[in-house]
N, C-alpha and C positions, 0 to 999 in steps of 0.2 A: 718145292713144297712150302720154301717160309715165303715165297713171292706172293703165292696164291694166298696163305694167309693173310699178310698186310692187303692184299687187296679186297678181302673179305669186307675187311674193318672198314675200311675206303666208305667199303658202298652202303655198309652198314650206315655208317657217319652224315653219310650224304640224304640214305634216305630219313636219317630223323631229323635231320636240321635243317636241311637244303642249300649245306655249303661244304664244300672240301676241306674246308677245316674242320666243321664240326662246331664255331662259333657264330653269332649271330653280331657283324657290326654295323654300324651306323652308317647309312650313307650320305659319301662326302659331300655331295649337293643339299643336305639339310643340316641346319646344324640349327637351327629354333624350332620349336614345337608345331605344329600344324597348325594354324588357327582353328581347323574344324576340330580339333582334338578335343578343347575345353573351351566355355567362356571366359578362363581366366588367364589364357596362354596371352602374352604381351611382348611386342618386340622389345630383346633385348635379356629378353627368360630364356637363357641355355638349358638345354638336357639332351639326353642322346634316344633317339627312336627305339620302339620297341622295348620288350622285356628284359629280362639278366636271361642269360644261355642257360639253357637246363643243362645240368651235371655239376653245376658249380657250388659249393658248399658255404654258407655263411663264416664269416671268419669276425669274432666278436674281437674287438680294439678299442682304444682310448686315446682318439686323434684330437691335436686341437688343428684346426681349419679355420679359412676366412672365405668369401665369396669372390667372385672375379668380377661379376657382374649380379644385375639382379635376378632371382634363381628362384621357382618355381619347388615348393614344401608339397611331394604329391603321397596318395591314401597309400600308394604301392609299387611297386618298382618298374612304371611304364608310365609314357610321354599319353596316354590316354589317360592314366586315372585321374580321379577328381584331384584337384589341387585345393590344398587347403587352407596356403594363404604365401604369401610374397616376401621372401628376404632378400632385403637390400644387398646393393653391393658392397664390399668388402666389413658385412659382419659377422662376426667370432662365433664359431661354431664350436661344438661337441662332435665328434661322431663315435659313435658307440658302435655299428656294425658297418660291414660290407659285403657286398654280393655282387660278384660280375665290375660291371660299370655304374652302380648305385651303392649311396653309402646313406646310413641310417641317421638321423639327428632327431635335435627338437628343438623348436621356438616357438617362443610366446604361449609356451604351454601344449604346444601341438606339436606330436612326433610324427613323423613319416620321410620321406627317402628324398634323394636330390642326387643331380647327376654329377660323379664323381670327377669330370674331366674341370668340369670349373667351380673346382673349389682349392687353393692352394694353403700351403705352410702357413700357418699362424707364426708371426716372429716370437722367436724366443724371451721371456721375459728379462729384465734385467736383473740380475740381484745385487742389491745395495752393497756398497763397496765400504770394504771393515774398515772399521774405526782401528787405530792403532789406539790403544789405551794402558794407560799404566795400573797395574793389576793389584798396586796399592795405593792410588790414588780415590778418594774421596768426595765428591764433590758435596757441598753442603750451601746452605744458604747463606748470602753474604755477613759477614760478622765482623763488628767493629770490636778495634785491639790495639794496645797501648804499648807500645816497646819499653822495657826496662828499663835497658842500656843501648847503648849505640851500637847495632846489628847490623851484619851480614846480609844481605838479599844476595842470595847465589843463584847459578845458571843452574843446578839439579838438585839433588838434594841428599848433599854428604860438602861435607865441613873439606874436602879434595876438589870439590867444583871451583868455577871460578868465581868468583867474589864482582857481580856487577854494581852496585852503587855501595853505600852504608846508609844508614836509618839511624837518623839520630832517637837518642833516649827520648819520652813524654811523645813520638810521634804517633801520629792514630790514623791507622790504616786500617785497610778492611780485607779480611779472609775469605779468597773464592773457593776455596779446595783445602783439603787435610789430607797427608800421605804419613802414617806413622808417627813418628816425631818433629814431623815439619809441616809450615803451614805454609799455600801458594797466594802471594799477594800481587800489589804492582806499587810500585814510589817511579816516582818522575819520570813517565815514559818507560819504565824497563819494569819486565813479569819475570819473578822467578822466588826462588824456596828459601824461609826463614827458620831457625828452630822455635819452636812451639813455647819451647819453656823460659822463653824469655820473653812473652806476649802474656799480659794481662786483660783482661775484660774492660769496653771503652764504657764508659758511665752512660745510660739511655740518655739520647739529646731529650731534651726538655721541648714541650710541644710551645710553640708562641700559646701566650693568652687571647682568647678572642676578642676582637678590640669591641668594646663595651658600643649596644647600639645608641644614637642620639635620641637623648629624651623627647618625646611630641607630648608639644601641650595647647590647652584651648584657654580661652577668657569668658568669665562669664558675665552675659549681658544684662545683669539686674542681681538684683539681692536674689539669694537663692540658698536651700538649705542641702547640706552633704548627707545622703541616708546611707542607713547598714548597710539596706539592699536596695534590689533596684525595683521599688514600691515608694507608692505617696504614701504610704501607710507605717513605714518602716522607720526605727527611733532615727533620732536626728543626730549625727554628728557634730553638728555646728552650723555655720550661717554665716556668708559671705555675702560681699556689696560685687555690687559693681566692677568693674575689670580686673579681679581676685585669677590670679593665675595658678592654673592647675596642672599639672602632669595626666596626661591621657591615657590610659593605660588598655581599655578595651570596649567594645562595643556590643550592649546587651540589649537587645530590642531597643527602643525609644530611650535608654538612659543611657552614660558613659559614667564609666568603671576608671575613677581618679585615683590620686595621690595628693594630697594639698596640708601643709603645716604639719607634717608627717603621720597621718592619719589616712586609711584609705576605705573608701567609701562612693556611693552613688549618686549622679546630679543628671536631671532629667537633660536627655543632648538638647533640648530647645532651649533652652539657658545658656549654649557654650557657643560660643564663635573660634574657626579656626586664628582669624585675626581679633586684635583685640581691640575692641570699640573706641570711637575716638572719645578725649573728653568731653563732658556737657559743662560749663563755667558759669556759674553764677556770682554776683556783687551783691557786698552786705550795702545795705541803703543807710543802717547804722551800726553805732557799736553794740556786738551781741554778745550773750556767752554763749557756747555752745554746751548741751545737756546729753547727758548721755542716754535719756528717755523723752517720749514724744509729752514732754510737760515739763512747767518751769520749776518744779518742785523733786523733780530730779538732778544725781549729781552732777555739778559742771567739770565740764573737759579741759574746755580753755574760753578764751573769749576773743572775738575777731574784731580789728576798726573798721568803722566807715568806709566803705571802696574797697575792700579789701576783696582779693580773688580770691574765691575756692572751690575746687570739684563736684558737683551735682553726683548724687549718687541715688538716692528715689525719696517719692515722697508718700506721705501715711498722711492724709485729710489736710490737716491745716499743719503740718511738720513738712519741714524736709532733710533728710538727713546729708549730710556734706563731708569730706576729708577737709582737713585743714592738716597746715606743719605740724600740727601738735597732735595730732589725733583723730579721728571719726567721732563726729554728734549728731547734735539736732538744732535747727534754731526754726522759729516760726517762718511759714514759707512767704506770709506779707513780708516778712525783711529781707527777702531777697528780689535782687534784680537781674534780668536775662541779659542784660548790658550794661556796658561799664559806667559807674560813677563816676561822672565828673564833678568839675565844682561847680558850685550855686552858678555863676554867670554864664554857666554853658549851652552852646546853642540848643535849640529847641529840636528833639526827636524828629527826625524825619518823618510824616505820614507815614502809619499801617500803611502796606499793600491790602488792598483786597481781593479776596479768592473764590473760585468758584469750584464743583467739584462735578465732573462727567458722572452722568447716571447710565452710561451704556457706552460701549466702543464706539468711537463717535470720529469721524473724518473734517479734520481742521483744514481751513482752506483760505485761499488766496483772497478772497473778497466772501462780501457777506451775502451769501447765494450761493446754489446748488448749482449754477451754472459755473462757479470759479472754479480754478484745480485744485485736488484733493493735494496735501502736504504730508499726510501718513493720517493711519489711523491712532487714536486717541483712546488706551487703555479704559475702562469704565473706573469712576472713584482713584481717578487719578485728579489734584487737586493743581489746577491752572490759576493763574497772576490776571486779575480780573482789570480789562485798559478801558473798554467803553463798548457803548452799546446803540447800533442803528439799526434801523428793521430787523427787528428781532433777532437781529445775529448779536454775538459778544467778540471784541477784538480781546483777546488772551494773548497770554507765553503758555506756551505746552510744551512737553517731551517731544514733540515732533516738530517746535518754533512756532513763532510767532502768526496766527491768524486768525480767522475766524470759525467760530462753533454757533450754530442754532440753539436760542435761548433754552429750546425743550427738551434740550439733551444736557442742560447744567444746572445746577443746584447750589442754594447758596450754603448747604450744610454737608459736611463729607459724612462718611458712613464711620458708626459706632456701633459695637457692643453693647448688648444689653445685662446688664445686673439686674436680673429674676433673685425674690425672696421667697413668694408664697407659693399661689396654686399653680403659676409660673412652671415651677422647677419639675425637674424631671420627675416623675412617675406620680404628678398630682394631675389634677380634672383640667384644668387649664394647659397643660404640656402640649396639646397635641397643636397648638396655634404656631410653637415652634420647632416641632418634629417634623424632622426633614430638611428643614430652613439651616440648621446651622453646620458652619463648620469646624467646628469647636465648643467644647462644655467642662470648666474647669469649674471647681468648688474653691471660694474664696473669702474675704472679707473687705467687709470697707468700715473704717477707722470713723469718731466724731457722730456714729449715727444711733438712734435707740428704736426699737421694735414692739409696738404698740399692738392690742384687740381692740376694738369694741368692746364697752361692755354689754351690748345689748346682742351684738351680732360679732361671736368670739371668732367665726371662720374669715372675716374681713384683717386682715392687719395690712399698717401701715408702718414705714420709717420717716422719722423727724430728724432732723439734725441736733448734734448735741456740742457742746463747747469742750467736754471731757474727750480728750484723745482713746483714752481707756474705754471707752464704750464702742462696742462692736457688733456690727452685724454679717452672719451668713448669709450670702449670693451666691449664685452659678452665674458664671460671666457665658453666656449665648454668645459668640462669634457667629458672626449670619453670613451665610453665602451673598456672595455682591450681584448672583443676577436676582435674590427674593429681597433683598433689602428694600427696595420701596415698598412693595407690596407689604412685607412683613411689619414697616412703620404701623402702617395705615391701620394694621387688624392690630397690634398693639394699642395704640391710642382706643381705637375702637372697643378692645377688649377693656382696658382702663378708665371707660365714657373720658378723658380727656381730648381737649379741641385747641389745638395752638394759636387757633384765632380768636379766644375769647379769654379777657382778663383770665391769671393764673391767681387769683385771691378769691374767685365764683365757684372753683373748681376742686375737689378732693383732693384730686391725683395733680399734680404737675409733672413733665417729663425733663427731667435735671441730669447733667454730666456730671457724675461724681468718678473717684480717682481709687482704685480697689489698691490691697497691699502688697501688688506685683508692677503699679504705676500705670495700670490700665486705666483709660478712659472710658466708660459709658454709662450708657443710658439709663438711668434709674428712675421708677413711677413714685416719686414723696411725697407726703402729705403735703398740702398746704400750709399753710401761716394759719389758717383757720382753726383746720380740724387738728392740725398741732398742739395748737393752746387749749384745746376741748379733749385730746387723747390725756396731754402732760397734767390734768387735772383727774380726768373721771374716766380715762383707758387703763388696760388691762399691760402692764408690760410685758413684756417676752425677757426677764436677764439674761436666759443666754443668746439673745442673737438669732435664734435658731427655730422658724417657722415649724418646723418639723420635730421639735422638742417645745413645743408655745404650753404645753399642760404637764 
């Protein structure tokens, strides 16, 4: 009777599954997915055919797992469902469930099944191997500490330990640890425990002082005055000559932010040089005093002989001010000489050079012709050593040596500044002749001169020369760009009706080099000798100097 039963089941078994057992496995001839199964099956993606065996119960778990190879993440638990993406081999899995021969996971945010034959043991983690620690030891941050007395450094920490070096008294060691009433240090090569209460606190080291940075300073190239701030408008500090050394201190748009005779204050930076100008020397032609004002009725400084050296420092009209041993003056600048005095018997000056000056970049050459070789180009209003002259060429010394230039690229005049008084000057009728033209517009003065109207025609004035130092006139020194300077000549004159080719005593205006109170040289439109003697009688003065204050 139980035979017949067991064989019931048999067949029962057989007809649900279609095997004797009742399970469903894999056969041994396949052991990769089908390629027709998915587009995503790939040699080398394990899984086991077909479904999980009906009757088989899910069994939820918390496995860690790795891959064997690379393993196919499919929607359900058969080598047909979609696949949902590809896990490498040997990465660290989850699996959360299992059924049959499929076990459940998730990666990359996608859960679904994978075949359980090739996925094995994750290794166990390691866990960090204990610290042995002493369970009243302290550790703290390093601390410097002063021995009292000549101490102990023992091997643990009880007065029973053994005693490795001694610590002399005043020694300063440093505390890596505190255990109770003992501190853990190290002395010469050997760590171990001191008592506590014979360590004092080591006094904070003291930081070095930072080593002071080196002062930077400039020279400055002319007389020049020191402001509050950094404005031509700003009160004056004071007033230095000539290579007056300064401490540099910062740099504020166009001025530098000084220190100088313990005063600190502003000097436009085109006044300062990082090196400091060479001297300029000049020789008294006789004995002079020297004044402390541009007149001889100022007090004297000292007084200098005949031949005597001394430092050029600028000049104001017919002054020029000098150092000597003794002090900074003034002496008239007729009595000075740009070369040394000798005695009466001495030979006769060498001939002036004569010069010429390039009115355009101009290419100096081998012989005097465009057919010779160029020697470089020749800067414009670069002023050349004038040797001789053949078909129209000029043999020169130039910055580029010795050759030839075409007569109509030289000038026997270099280029100057112009000193504007009247309608000249900026923002009057006349301006716009050198608006554009220049590169530079400073407000200044020139020493020796007087400022005259018309009486008949007040808007005309003129400057005369005067013999009084103290008389002065306001100019804008025009700096002129070097490629409009001839052009600009020409509409000056022009504008001035003056003609350099006809007597200057026919003529109102003459064009004269006068010397402003920064030691500029230019071009100035003065009356005549004429209308001089015709203003100094029956003209209108200007006393201040100042076109633009004439009423």
């Amino acid at each position: 009777m139980q035979k017949k039963r067991i064989a019931a089941v048999l067949a029962l078994a057989i007809a649900v599954t279609g095997s004797s057992t009742g399970f469903m496995s894999p056969a041994t001839s396949q052991v990769l997915a089908p390629a027709t199964t998915t587009s995503w099956a790939m040699p080398g993606l394990l899984e086991p055919m077909g479904s999980a065996p009906l009757g088989i119960a899910a069994k939820k778990v918390n496995l860690k797992k790795a891959t064997i190879n690379n393993l196919n993440l499919r929607k359900s638990r058969s080598a047909k469902a979609k696949v949902l993406l590809v896990i490498p081999k040997n990465a660290a899995l989850t699996v959360t469930e299992t059924i049959g021969t499929w076990s459940k996971t998730a990666y990359k945010g996608k859960t679904g099944w994978v075949a359980s034959r090739y996925l094995k043991n994750a290794p166990a983690a390691k866990k960090p191997a204990a610290q042995k620690s002493d369970p009243q030891a302290r550790a703290k941050p390093s601390a410097r500490k002063i021995t009292k007395n000549n101490l102990n450094l023992r091997q643990g920490k009880s007065t029973k330990t053994k005693a490795l070096v001694t610590i002399p008294k005043n020694t300063t060691i440093t505390v890596t640890a505190t255990s109770g009433a003992w501190s853990q240090t190290k002395y010469k090569g050997k760590t171990g425990w001191v008592a506590s209460s014979y360590l004092k606190n080591a006094p904070e080291a003291k930081k070095p002082a930072p080593k002071p940075q080196a002062a930077t300073h400039r020279y400055t190239t002319g007389f020049t005055t020191l402001r509050k701030s950094a404005s031509k408008t700003s009160a004056s500090l004071g007033v230095y000559q000539r290579r007056a050394k300064v401490e540099h201190l910062a740099a504020s748009g166009s001025w530098s932010k000084v220190r100088v005779s313990g005063k600190t204050g502003y000097i436009d930076s085109a006044h300062l040089s990082k090196t400091n100008p060479a001297i300029v020397n000049r020789w008294l032609k006789s004995t002079q005093f020297v004044y402390a004002g541009t007149n001889n009725k100022s007090a004297k400084v000292t007084s200098v002989k005949k031949g005597a050296k001394v430092e050029w420092l600028r000049t104001s009209g017919q002054w020029t001010g000098i150092r000597t041993g003794n002090g900074n003056g003034w002496v008239p600048t007729s009595s000075l000489s740009n070369s040394t005095i000798g005695p009466t018997t001495a030979k006769p000056p060498t001939p002036r050079a004569t010069y010429r000056w390039t009115t355009a970049p101009v290419n100096i050459r081998k012989g005097s012709g465009t057919s010779h070789k160029s020697l470089g180009l020749v800067p414009a209003n670069e002023r050349v050593t004038y040797l001789k002259t053949a078909n129209g060429w000029s043999n020169v010394v130039s910055s580029k040596g010795t050759g030839w230039i075409s007569n109509q690229y030289l000038d026997k005049e270099g280029q100057h500044s112009f000193a504007v008084y009247g309608t000249l000057r900026k923002g009057q009728s006349a301006y716009y002749i050198l608006k554009g033209k220049t590169s530079k517009e400073t407000k200044t003065t020139i020493a020796s001169h007087r400022m005259y109207l018309q009486p008949n025609k007040t808007w005309l004035s003129y400057v005369i020369p005067s013999k009084s130092a103290s008389d002065k006139v306001v100019v804008e020194r025009m700096e002129i760009k070097p490629a409009s300077y001839r052009t600009t000549v020409v509409n000056m004159d022009k504008w001035e009706r003056f003609d350099p080719n006809k007597p200057l005593a026919d003529q109102n205006y003459n064009r004269v080099l006068v010397t402003d109170k920064d030691g500029h040289r230019s071009w100035a439109y003065l009356g005549s000798k004429k209308i001089g003697a015709y203003l100094t009688k029956n003209g209108i003065r200007v006393t201040s100097g100042d076109y633009l204050k004439r009423f």
